[in-house]
BALOBA-1460 file (C-alpha; in Angstrom, 3 decimals):
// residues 103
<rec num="1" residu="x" x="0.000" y="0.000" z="0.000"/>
<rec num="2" residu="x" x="1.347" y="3.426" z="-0.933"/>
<rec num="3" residu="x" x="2.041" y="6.016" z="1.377"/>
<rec num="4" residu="x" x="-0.781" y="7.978" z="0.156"/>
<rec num="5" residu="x" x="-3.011" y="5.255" z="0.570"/>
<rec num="6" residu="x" x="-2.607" y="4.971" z="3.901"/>
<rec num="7" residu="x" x="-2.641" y="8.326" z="4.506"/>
<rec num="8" residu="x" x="-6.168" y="8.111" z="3.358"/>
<rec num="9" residu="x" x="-7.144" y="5.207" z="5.154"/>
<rec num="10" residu="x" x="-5.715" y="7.185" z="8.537"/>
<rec num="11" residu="x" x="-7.913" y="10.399" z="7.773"/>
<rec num="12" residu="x" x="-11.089" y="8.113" z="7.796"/>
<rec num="13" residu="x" x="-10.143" y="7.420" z="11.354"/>
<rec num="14" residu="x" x="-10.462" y="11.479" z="12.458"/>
<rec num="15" residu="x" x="-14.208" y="11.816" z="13.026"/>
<rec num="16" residu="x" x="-15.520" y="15.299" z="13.285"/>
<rec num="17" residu="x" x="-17.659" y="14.224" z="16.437"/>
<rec num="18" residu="x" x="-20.844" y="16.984" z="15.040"/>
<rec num="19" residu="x" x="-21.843" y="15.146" z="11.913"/>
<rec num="20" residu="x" x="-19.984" y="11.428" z="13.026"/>
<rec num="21" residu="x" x="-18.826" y="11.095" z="9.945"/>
<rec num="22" residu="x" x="-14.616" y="11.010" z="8.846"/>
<rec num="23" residu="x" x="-12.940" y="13.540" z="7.180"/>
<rec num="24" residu="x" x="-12.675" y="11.651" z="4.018"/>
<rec num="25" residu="x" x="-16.334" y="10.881" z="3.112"/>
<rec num="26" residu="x" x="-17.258" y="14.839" z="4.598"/>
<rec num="27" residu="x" x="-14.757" y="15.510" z="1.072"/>
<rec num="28" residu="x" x="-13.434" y="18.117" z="4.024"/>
<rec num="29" residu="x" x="-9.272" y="17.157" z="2.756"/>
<rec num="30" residu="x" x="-8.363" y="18.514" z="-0.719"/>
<rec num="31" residu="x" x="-5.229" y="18.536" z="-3.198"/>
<rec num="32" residu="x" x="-3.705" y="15.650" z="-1.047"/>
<rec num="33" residu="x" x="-0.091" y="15.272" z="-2.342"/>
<rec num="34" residu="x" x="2.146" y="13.145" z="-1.031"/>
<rec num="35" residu="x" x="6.334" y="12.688" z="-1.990"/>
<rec num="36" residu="x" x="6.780" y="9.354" z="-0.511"/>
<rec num="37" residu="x" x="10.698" y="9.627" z="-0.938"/>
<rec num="38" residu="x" x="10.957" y="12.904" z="1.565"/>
<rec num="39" residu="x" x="7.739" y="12.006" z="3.588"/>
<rec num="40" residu="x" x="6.440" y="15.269" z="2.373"/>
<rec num="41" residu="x" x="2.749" y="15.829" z="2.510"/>
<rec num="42" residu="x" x="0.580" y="18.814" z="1.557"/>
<rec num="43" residu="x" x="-2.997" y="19.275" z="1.775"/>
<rec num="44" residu="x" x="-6.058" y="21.246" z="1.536"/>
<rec num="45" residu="x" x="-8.406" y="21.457" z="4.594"/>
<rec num="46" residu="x" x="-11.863" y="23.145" z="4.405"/>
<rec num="47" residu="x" x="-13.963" y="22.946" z="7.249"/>
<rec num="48" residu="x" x="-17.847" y="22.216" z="6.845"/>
<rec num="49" residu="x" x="-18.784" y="25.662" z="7.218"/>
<rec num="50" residu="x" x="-17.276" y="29.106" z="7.766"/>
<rec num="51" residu="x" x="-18.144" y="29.285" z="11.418"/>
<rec num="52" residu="x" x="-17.036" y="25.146" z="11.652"/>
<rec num="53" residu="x" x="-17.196" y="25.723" z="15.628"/>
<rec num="54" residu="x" x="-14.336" y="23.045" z="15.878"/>
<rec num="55" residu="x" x="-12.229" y="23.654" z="12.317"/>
<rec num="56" residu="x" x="-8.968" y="24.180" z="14.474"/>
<rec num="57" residu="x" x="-9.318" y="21.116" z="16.255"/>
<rec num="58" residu="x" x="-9.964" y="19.052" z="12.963"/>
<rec num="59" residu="x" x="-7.154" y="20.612" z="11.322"/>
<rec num="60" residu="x" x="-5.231" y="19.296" z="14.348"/>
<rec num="61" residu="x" x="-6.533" y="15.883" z="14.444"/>
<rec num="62" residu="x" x="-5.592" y="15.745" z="10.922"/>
<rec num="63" residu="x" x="-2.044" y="16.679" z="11.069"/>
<rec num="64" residu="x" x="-1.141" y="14.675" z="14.154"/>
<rec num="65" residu="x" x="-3.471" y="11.619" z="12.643"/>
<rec num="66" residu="x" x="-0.805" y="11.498" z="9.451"/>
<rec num="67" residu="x" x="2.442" y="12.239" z="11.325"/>
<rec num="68" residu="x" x="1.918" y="8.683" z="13.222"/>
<rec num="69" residu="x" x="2.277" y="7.110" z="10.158"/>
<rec num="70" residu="x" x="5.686" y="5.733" z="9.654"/>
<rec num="71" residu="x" x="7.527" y="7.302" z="6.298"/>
<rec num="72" residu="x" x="6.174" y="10.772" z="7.117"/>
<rec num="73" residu="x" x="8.208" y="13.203" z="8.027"/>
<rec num="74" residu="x" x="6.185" y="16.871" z="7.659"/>
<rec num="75" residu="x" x="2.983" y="17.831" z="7.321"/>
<rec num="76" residu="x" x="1.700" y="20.596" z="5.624"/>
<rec num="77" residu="x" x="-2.377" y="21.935" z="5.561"/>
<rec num="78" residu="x" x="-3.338" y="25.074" z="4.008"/>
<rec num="79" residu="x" x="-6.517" y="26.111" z="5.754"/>
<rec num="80" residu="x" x="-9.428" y="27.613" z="3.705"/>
<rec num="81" residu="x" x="-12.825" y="29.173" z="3.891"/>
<rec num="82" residu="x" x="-12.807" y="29.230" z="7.138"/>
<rec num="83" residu="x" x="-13.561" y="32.385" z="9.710"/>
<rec num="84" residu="x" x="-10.462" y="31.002" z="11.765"/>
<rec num="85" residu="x" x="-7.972" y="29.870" z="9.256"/>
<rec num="86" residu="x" x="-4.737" y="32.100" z="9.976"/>
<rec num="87" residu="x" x="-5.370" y="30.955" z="14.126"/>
<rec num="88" residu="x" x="-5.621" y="27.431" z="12.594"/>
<rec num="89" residu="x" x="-2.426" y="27.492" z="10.889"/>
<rec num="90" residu="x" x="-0.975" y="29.502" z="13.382"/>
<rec num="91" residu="x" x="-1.371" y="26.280" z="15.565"/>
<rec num="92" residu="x" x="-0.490" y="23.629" z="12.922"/>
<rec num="93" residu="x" x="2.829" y="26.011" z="12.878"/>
<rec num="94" residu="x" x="3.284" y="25.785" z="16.659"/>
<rec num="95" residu="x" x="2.561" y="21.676" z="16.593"/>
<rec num="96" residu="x" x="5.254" y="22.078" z="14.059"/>
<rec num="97" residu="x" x="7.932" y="23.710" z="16.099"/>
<rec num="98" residu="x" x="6.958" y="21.430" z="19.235"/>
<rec num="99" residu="x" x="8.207" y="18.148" z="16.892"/>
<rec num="100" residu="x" x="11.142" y="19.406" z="16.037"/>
<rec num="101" residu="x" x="12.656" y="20.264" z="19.241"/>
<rec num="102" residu="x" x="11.300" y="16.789" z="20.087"/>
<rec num="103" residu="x" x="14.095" y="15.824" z="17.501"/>
């Protein structure tokens, strides 16, 4: 199974816990690229609505659900239509910076 593929298979285990349905079948993760020799991966995230009341915390879930994946290395989400979005990435920045000094 390709890296992307399991990528995929790991976002249909983050649930946004409103609708009970996965990130995947909500179509709520776009432009998913993936360069399995780096363990680079880029992707689109548009919450369900504007005012998504917990779009920071999916874009979270998100990142930290594909950096468990072995072969991945950084994470990157652009955050879109979304009231929130510069906070969100703001935070996906900050989740960043905590890894590497994990490192």
């Amino acid at each position: 199974m390709s890296l992307k593929d399991r990528i995929i298979e790991k976002l249909k285990t983050v649930y946004d816990p409103e609708l009970r349905q996965d990130v995947i079948t909500l179509k709520l993760v776009n432009n998913l690229e993936v360069d399995e020799e780096n363990g680079y991966v880029s992707l689109v995230f548009r919450p369900t609505t504007y005012l998504c009341p917990i779009g920071i915390q999916l874009a979270l879930m998100i990142k930290q659900a594909i950096l468990k994946l072995e072969g991945v290395k950084k994470v990157d989400i652009e955050v879109v239509d979304f009231v929130y979005a510069k906070q969100a990435m703001e935070y996906l920045k900050q989740l960043d910076e905590a890894n590497s000094k994990k490192d």
